[in-house]
C-alpha positions as a Markdown table, in Angstrom:
| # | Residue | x | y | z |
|---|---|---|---|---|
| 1 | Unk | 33.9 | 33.8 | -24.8 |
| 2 | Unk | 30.7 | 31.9 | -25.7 |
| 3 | Unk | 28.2 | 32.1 | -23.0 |
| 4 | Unk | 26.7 | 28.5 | -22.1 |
| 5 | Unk | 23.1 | 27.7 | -23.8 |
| 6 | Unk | 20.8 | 28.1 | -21.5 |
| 7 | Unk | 18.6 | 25.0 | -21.9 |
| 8 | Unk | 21.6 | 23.0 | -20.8 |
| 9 | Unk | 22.3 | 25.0 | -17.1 |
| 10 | Unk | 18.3 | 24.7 | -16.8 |
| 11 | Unk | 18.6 | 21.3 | -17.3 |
| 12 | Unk | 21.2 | 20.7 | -15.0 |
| 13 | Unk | 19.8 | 22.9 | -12.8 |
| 14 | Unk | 16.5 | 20.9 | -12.3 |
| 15 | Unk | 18.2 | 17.3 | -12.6 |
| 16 | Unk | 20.2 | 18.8 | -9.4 |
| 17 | Unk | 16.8 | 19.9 | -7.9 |
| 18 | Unk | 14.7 | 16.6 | -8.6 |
| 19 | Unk | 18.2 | 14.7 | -6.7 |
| 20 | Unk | 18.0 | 16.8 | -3.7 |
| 21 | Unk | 14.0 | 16.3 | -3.6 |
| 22 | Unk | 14.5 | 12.6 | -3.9 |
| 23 | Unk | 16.9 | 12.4 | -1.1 |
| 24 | Unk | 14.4 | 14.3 | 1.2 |
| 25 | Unk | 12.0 | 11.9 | 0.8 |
| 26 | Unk | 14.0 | 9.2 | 0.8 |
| 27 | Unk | 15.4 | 10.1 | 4.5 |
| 28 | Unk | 11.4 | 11.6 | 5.4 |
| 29 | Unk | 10.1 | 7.8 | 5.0 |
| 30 | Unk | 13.3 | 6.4 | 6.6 |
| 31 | Unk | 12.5 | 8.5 | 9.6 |
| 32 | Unk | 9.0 | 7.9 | 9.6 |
| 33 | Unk | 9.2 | 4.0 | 9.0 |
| 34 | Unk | 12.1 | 3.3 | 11.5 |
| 35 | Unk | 11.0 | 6.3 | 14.3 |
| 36 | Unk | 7.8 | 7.2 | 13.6 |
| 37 | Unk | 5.5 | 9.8 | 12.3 |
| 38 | Unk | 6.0 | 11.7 | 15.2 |
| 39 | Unk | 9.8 | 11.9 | 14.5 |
| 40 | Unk | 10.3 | 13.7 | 11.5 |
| 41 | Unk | 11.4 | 17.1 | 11.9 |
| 42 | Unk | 12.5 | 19.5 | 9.3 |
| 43 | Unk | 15.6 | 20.6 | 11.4 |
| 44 | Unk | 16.6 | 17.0 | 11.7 |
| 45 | Unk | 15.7 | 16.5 | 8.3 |
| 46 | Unk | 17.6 | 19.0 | 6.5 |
| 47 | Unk | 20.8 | 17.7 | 8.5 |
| 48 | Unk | 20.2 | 14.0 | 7.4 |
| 49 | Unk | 20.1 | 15.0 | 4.0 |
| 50 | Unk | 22.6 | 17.4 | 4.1 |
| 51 | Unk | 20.4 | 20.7 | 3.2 |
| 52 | Unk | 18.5 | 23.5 | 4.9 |
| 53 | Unk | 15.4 | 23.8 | 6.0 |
| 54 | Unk | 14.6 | 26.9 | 3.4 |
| 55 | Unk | 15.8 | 24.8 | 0.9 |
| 56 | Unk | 13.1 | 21.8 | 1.8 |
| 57 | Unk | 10.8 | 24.5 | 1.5 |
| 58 | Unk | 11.7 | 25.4 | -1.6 |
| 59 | Unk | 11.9 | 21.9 | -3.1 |
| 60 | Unk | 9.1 | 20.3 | -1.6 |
| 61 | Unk | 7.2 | 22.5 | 1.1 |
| 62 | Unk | 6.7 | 21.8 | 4.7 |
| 63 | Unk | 5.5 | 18.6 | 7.1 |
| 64 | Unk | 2.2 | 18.2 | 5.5 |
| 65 | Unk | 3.5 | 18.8 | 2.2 |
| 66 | Unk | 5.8 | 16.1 | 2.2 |
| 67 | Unk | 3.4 | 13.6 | 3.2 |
| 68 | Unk | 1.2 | 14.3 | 0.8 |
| 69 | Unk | 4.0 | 13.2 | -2.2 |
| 70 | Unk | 4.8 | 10.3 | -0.3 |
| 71 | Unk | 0.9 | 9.4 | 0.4 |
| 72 | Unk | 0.5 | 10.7 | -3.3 |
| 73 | Unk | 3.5 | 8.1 | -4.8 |
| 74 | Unk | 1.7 | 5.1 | -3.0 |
| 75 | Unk | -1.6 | 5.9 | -4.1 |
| 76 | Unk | 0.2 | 5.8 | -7.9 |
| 77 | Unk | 1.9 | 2.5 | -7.1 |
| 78 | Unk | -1.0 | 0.7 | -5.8 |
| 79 | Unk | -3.6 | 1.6 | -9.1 |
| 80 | Unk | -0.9 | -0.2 | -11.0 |
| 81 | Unk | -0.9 | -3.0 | -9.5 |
| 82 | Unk | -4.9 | -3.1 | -9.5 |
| 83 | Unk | -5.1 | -2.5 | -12.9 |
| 84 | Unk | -2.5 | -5.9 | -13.4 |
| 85 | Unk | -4.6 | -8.1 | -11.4 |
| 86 | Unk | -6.7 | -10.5 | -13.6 |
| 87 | Unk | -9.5 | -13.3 | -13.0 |
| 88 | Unk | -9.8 | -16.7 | -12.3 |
| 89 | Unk | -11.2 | -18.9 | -9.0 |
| 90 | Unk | -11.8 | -16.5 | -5.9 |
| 91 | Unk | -9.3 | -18.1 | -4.1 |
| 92 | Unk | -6.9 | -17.5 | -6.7 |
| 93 | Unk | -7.6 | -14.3 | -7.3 |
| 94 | Unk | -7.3 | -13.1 | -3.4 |
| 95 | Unk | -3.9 | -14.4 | -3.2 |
| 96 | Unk | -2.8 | -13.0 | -6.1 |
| 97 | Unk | -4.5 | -9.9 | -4.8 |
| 98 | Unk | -2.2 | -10.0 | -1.7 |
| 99 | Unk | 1.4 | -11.5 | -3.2 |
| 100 | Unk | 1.0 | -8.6 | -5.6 |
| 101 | Unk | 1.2 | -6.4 | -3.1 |
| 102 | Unk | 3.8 | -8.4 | -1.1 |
| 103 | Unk | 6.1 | -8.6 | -4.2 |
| 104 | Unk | 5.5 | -4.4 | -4.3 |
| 105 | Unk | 6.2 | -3.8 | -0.7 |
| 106 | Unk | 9.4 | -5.9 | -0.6 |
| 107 | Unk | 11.0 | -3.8 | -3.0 |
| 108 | Unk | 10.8 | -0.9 | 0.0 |
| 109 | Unk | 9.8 | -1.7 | 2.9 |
| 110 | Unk | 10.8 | 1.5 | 4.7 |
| 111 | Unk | 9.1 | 3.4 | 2.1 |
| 112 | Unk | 5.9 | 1.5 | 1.9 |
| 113 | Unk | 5.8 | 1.5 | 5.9 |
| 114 | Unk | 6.3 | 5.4 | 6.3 |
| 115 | Unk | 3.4 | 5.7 | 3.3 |
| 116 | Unk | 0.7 | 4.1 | 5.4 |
| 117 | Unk | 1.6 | 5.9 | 8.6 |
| 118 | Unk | 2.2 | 8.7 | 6.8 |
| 119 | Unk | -1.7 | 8.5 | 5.5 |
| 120 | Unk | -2.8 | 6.9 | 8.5 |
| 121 | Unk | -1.7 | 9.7 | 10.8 |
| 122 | Unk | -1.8 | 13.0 | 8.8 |
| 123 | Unk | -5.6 | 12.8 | 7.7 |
| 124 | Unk | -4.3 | 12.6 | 4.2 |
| 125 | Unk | -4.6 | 9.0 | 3.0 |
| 126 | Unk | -7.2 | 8.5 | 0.1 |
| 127 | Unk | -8.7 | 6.1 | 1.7 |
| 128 | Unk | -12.3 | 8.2 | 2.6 |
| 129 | Unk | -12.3 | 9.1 | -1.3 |
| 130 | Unk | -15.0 | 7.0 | -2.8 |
| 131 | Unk | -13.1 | 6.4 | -6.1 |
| 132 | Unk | -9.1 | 5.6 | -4.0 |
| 133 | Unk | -7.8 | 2.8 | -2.9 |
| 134 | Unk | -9.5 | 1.9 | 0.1 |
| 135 | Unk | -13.0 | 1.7 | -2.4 |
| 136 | Unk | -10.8 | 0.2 | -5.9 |
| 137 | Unk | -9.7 | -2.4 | -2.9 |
| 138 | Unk | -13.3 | -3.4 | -1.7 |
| 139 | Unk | -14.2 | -3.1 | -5.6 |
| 140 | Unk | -11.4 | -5.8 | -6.2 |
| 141 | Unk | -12.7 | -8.1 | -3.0 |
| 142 | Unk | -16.4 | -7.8 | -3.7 |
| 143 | Unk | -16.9 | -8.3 | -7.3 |
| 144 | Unk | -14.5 | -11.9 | -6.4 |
| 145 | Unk | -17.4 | -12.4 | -4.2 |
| 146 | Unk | -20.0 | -11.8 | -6.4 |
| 147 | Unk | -18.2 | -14.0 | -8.8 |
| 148 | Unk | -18.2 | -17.1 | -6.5 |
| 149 | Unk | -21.7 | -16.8 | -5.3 |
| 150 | Unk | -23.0 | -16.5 | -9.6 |
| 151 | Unk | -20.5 | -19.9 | -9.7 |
| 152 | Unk | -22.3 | -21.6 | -6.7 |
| 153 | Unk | -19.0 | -21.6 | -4.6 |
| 154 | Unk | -20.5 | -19.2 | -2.1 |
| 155 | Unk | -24.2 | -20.0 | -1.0 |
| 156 | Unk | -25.0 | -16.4 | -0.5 |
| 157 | Unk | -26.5 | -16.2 | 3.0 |
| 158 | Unk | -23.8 | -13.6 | 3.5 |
| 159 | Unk | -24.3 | -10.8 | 1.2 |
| 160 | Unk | -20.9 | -10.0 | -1.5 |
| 161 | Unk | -20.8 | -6.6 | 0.1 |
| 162 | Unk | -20.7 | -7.7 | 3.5 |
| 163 | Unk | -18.4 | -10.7 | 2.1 |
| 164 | Unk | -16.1 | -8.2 | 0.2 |
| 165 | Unk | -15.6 | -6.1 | 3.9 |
| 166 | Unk | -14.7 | -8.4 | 5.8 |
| 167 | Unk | -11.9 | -10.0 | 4.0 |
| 168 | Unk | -10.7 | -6.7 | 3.1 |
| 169 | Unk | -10.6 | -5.8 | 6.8 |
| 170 | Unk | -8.4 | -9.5 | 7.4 |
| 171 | Unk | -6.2 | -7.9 | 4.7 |
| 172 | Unk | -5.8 | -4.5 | 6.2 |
| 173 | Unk | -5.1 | -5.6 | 9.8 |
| 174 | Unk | -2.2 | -7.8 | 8.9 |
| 175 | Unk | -1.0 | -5.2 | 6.7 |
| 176 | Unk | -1.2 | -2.6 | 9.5 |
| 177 | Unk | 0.8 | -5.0 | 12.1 |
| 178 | Unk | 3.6 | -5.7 | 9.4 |
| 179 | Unk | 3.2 | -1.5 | 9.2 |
| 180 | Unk | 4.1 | -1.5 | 13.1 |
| 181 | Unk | 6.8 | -4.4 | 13.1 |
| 182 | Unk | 4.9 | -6.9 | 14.6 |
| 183 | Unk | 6.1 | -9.2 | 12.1 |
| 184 | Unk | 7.5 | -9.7 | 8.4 |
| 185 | Unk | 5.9 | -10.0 | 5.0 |
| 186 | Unk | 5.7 | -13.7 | 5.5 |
| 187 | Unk | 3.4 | -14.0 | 8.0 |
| 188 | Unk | 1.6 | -10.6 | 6.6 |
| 189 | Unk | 0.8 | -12.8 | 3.9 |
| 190 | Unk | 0.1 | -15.6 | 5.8 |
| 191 | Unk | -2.2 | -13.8 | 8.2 |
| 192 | Unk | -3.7 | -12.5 | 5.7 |
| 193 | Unk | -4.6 | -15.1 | 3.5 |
| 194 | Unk | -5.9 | -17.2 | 6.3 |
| 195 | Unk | -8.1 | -14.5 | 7.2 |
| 196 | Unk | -9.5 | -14.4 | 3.7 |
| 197 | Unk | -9.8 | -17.9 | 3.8 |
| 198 | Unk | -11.8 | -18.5 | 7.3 |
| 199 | Unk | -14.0 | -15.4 | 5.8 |
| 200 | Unk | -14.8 | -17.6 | 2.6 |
| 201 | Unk | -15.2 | -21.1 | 4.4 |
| 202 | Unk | -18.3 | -19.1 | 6.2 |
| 203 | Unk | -20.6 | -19.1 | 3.5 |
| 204 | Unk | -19.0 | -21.8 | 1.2 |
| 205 | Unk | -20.7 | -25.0 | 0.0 |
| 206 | Unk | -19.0 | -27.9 | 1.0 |
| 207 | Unk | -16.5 | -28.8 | -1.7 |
| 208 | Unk | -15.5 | -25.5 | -2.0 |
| 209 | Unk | -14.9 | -25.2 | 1.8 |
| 210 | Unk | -12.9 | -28.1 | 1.9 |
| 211 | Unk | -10.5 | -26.6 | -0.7 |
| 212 | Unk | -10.1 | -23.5 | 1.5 |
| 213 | Unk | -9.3 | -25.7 | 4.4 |
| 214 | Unk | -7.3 | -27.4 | 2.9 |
| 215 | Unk | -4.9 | -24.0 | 1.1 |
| 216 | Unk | -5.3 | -22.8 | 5.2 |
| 217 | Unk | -3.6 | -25.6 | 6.1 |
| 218 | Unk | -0.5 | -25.7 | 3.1 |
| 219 | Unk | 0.1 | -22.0 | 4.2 |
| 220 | Unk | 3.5 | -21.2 | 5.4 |
């Protein structure tokens, strides 16, 4: 009797592997998102996904190695949608800054959840490197700045640096209280953008902050 080529059993082999990887992660963020970082265990794990714990090991690693893939996957997700993001007026540009990210984070929101506590609690998360997220992100929000001041829409008595922080930090603390339930991706984006838009009226000249005032004021 023929024996079976090998390339196909290998094949088959690792399409069974990456399956039972996938569905360890997918119940590690579903943990993490809906109990907490604190929550995940690999004996409770391995029973959610129907596996044992030497076989997480084998597929992924332990606690810290897991978070890493899932911080890893985010960090992955979020350059794309950076790279997509265009020009045109700062205001325009911040929202579509933060409805890009809405539109991402609604496609998951347990897994996009679990990712930032995941990074937020393990040490892991990017966000100290000085070319991740966290610095692409302040990149983004600055050079938007910088933009409005060369345009005369900003009048410059608050720095594009400075400028750049501080929305970002709007941004990130509406992000984090969607992160801990506090409230949906509506009024993330909503407290978000009207943070980003207080932040601009600061230094803006007075058509300009009129305008901004006035997209506070349609927000919903």
């Amino acid at each position: 009797m023929p024996e079976q080529p090998a390339p196909l059993v290998e094949t088959t082999r690792s399409v069974n592997m990456a399956k039972r990887r996938l569905l360890i992660l997918s119940h590690a963020r579903s943990v993490i998102a809906s109990e907490g970082f604190d929550a995940l265990k690999l004996r409770d794990l391995a029973h959610r996904a129907g596996v044992t714990v030497p076989t997480i090991y084998n597929l992924i690693g332990g606690k810290t190695d897991i978070l890493a893939l899932i911080i890893e996957d985010l960090v992955t997700r979020l350059k794309v949608v950076h790279e997509r993001l265009g020009a045109g007026e700062v205001e325009t540009v911040f929202e579509a800054q933060i409805d890009t990210r809405i539109e991402l984070f609604a496609t998951d929101e347990d897994y996009y959840k679990a990712a930032y506590i995941a990074g937020d609690r393990s040490g892991l998360f990017e966000q100290r490197s000085p070319s991740g997220i966290y610095a692409r992100s302040l990149q983004l929000t600055t050079s938007a700045c910088r933009e409005a001041q060369k345009a005369g829409l900003l009048l410059g008595q608050v720095t594009a640096e400075k400028m750049g922080q501080q929305i970002y930090g709007c941004y990130r603390q509406a992000r984090q209280d969607w992160v801990n339930g506090y409230f949906d991706l509506n009024t993330l984006r909503e407290q978000a953008l009207t943070g980003v838009f207080l932040s601009l009226a600061a230094d803006a000249e007075p058509e300009f902050h009129k305008r901004l005032l006035a997209k506070i004021k349609a927000l919903k």
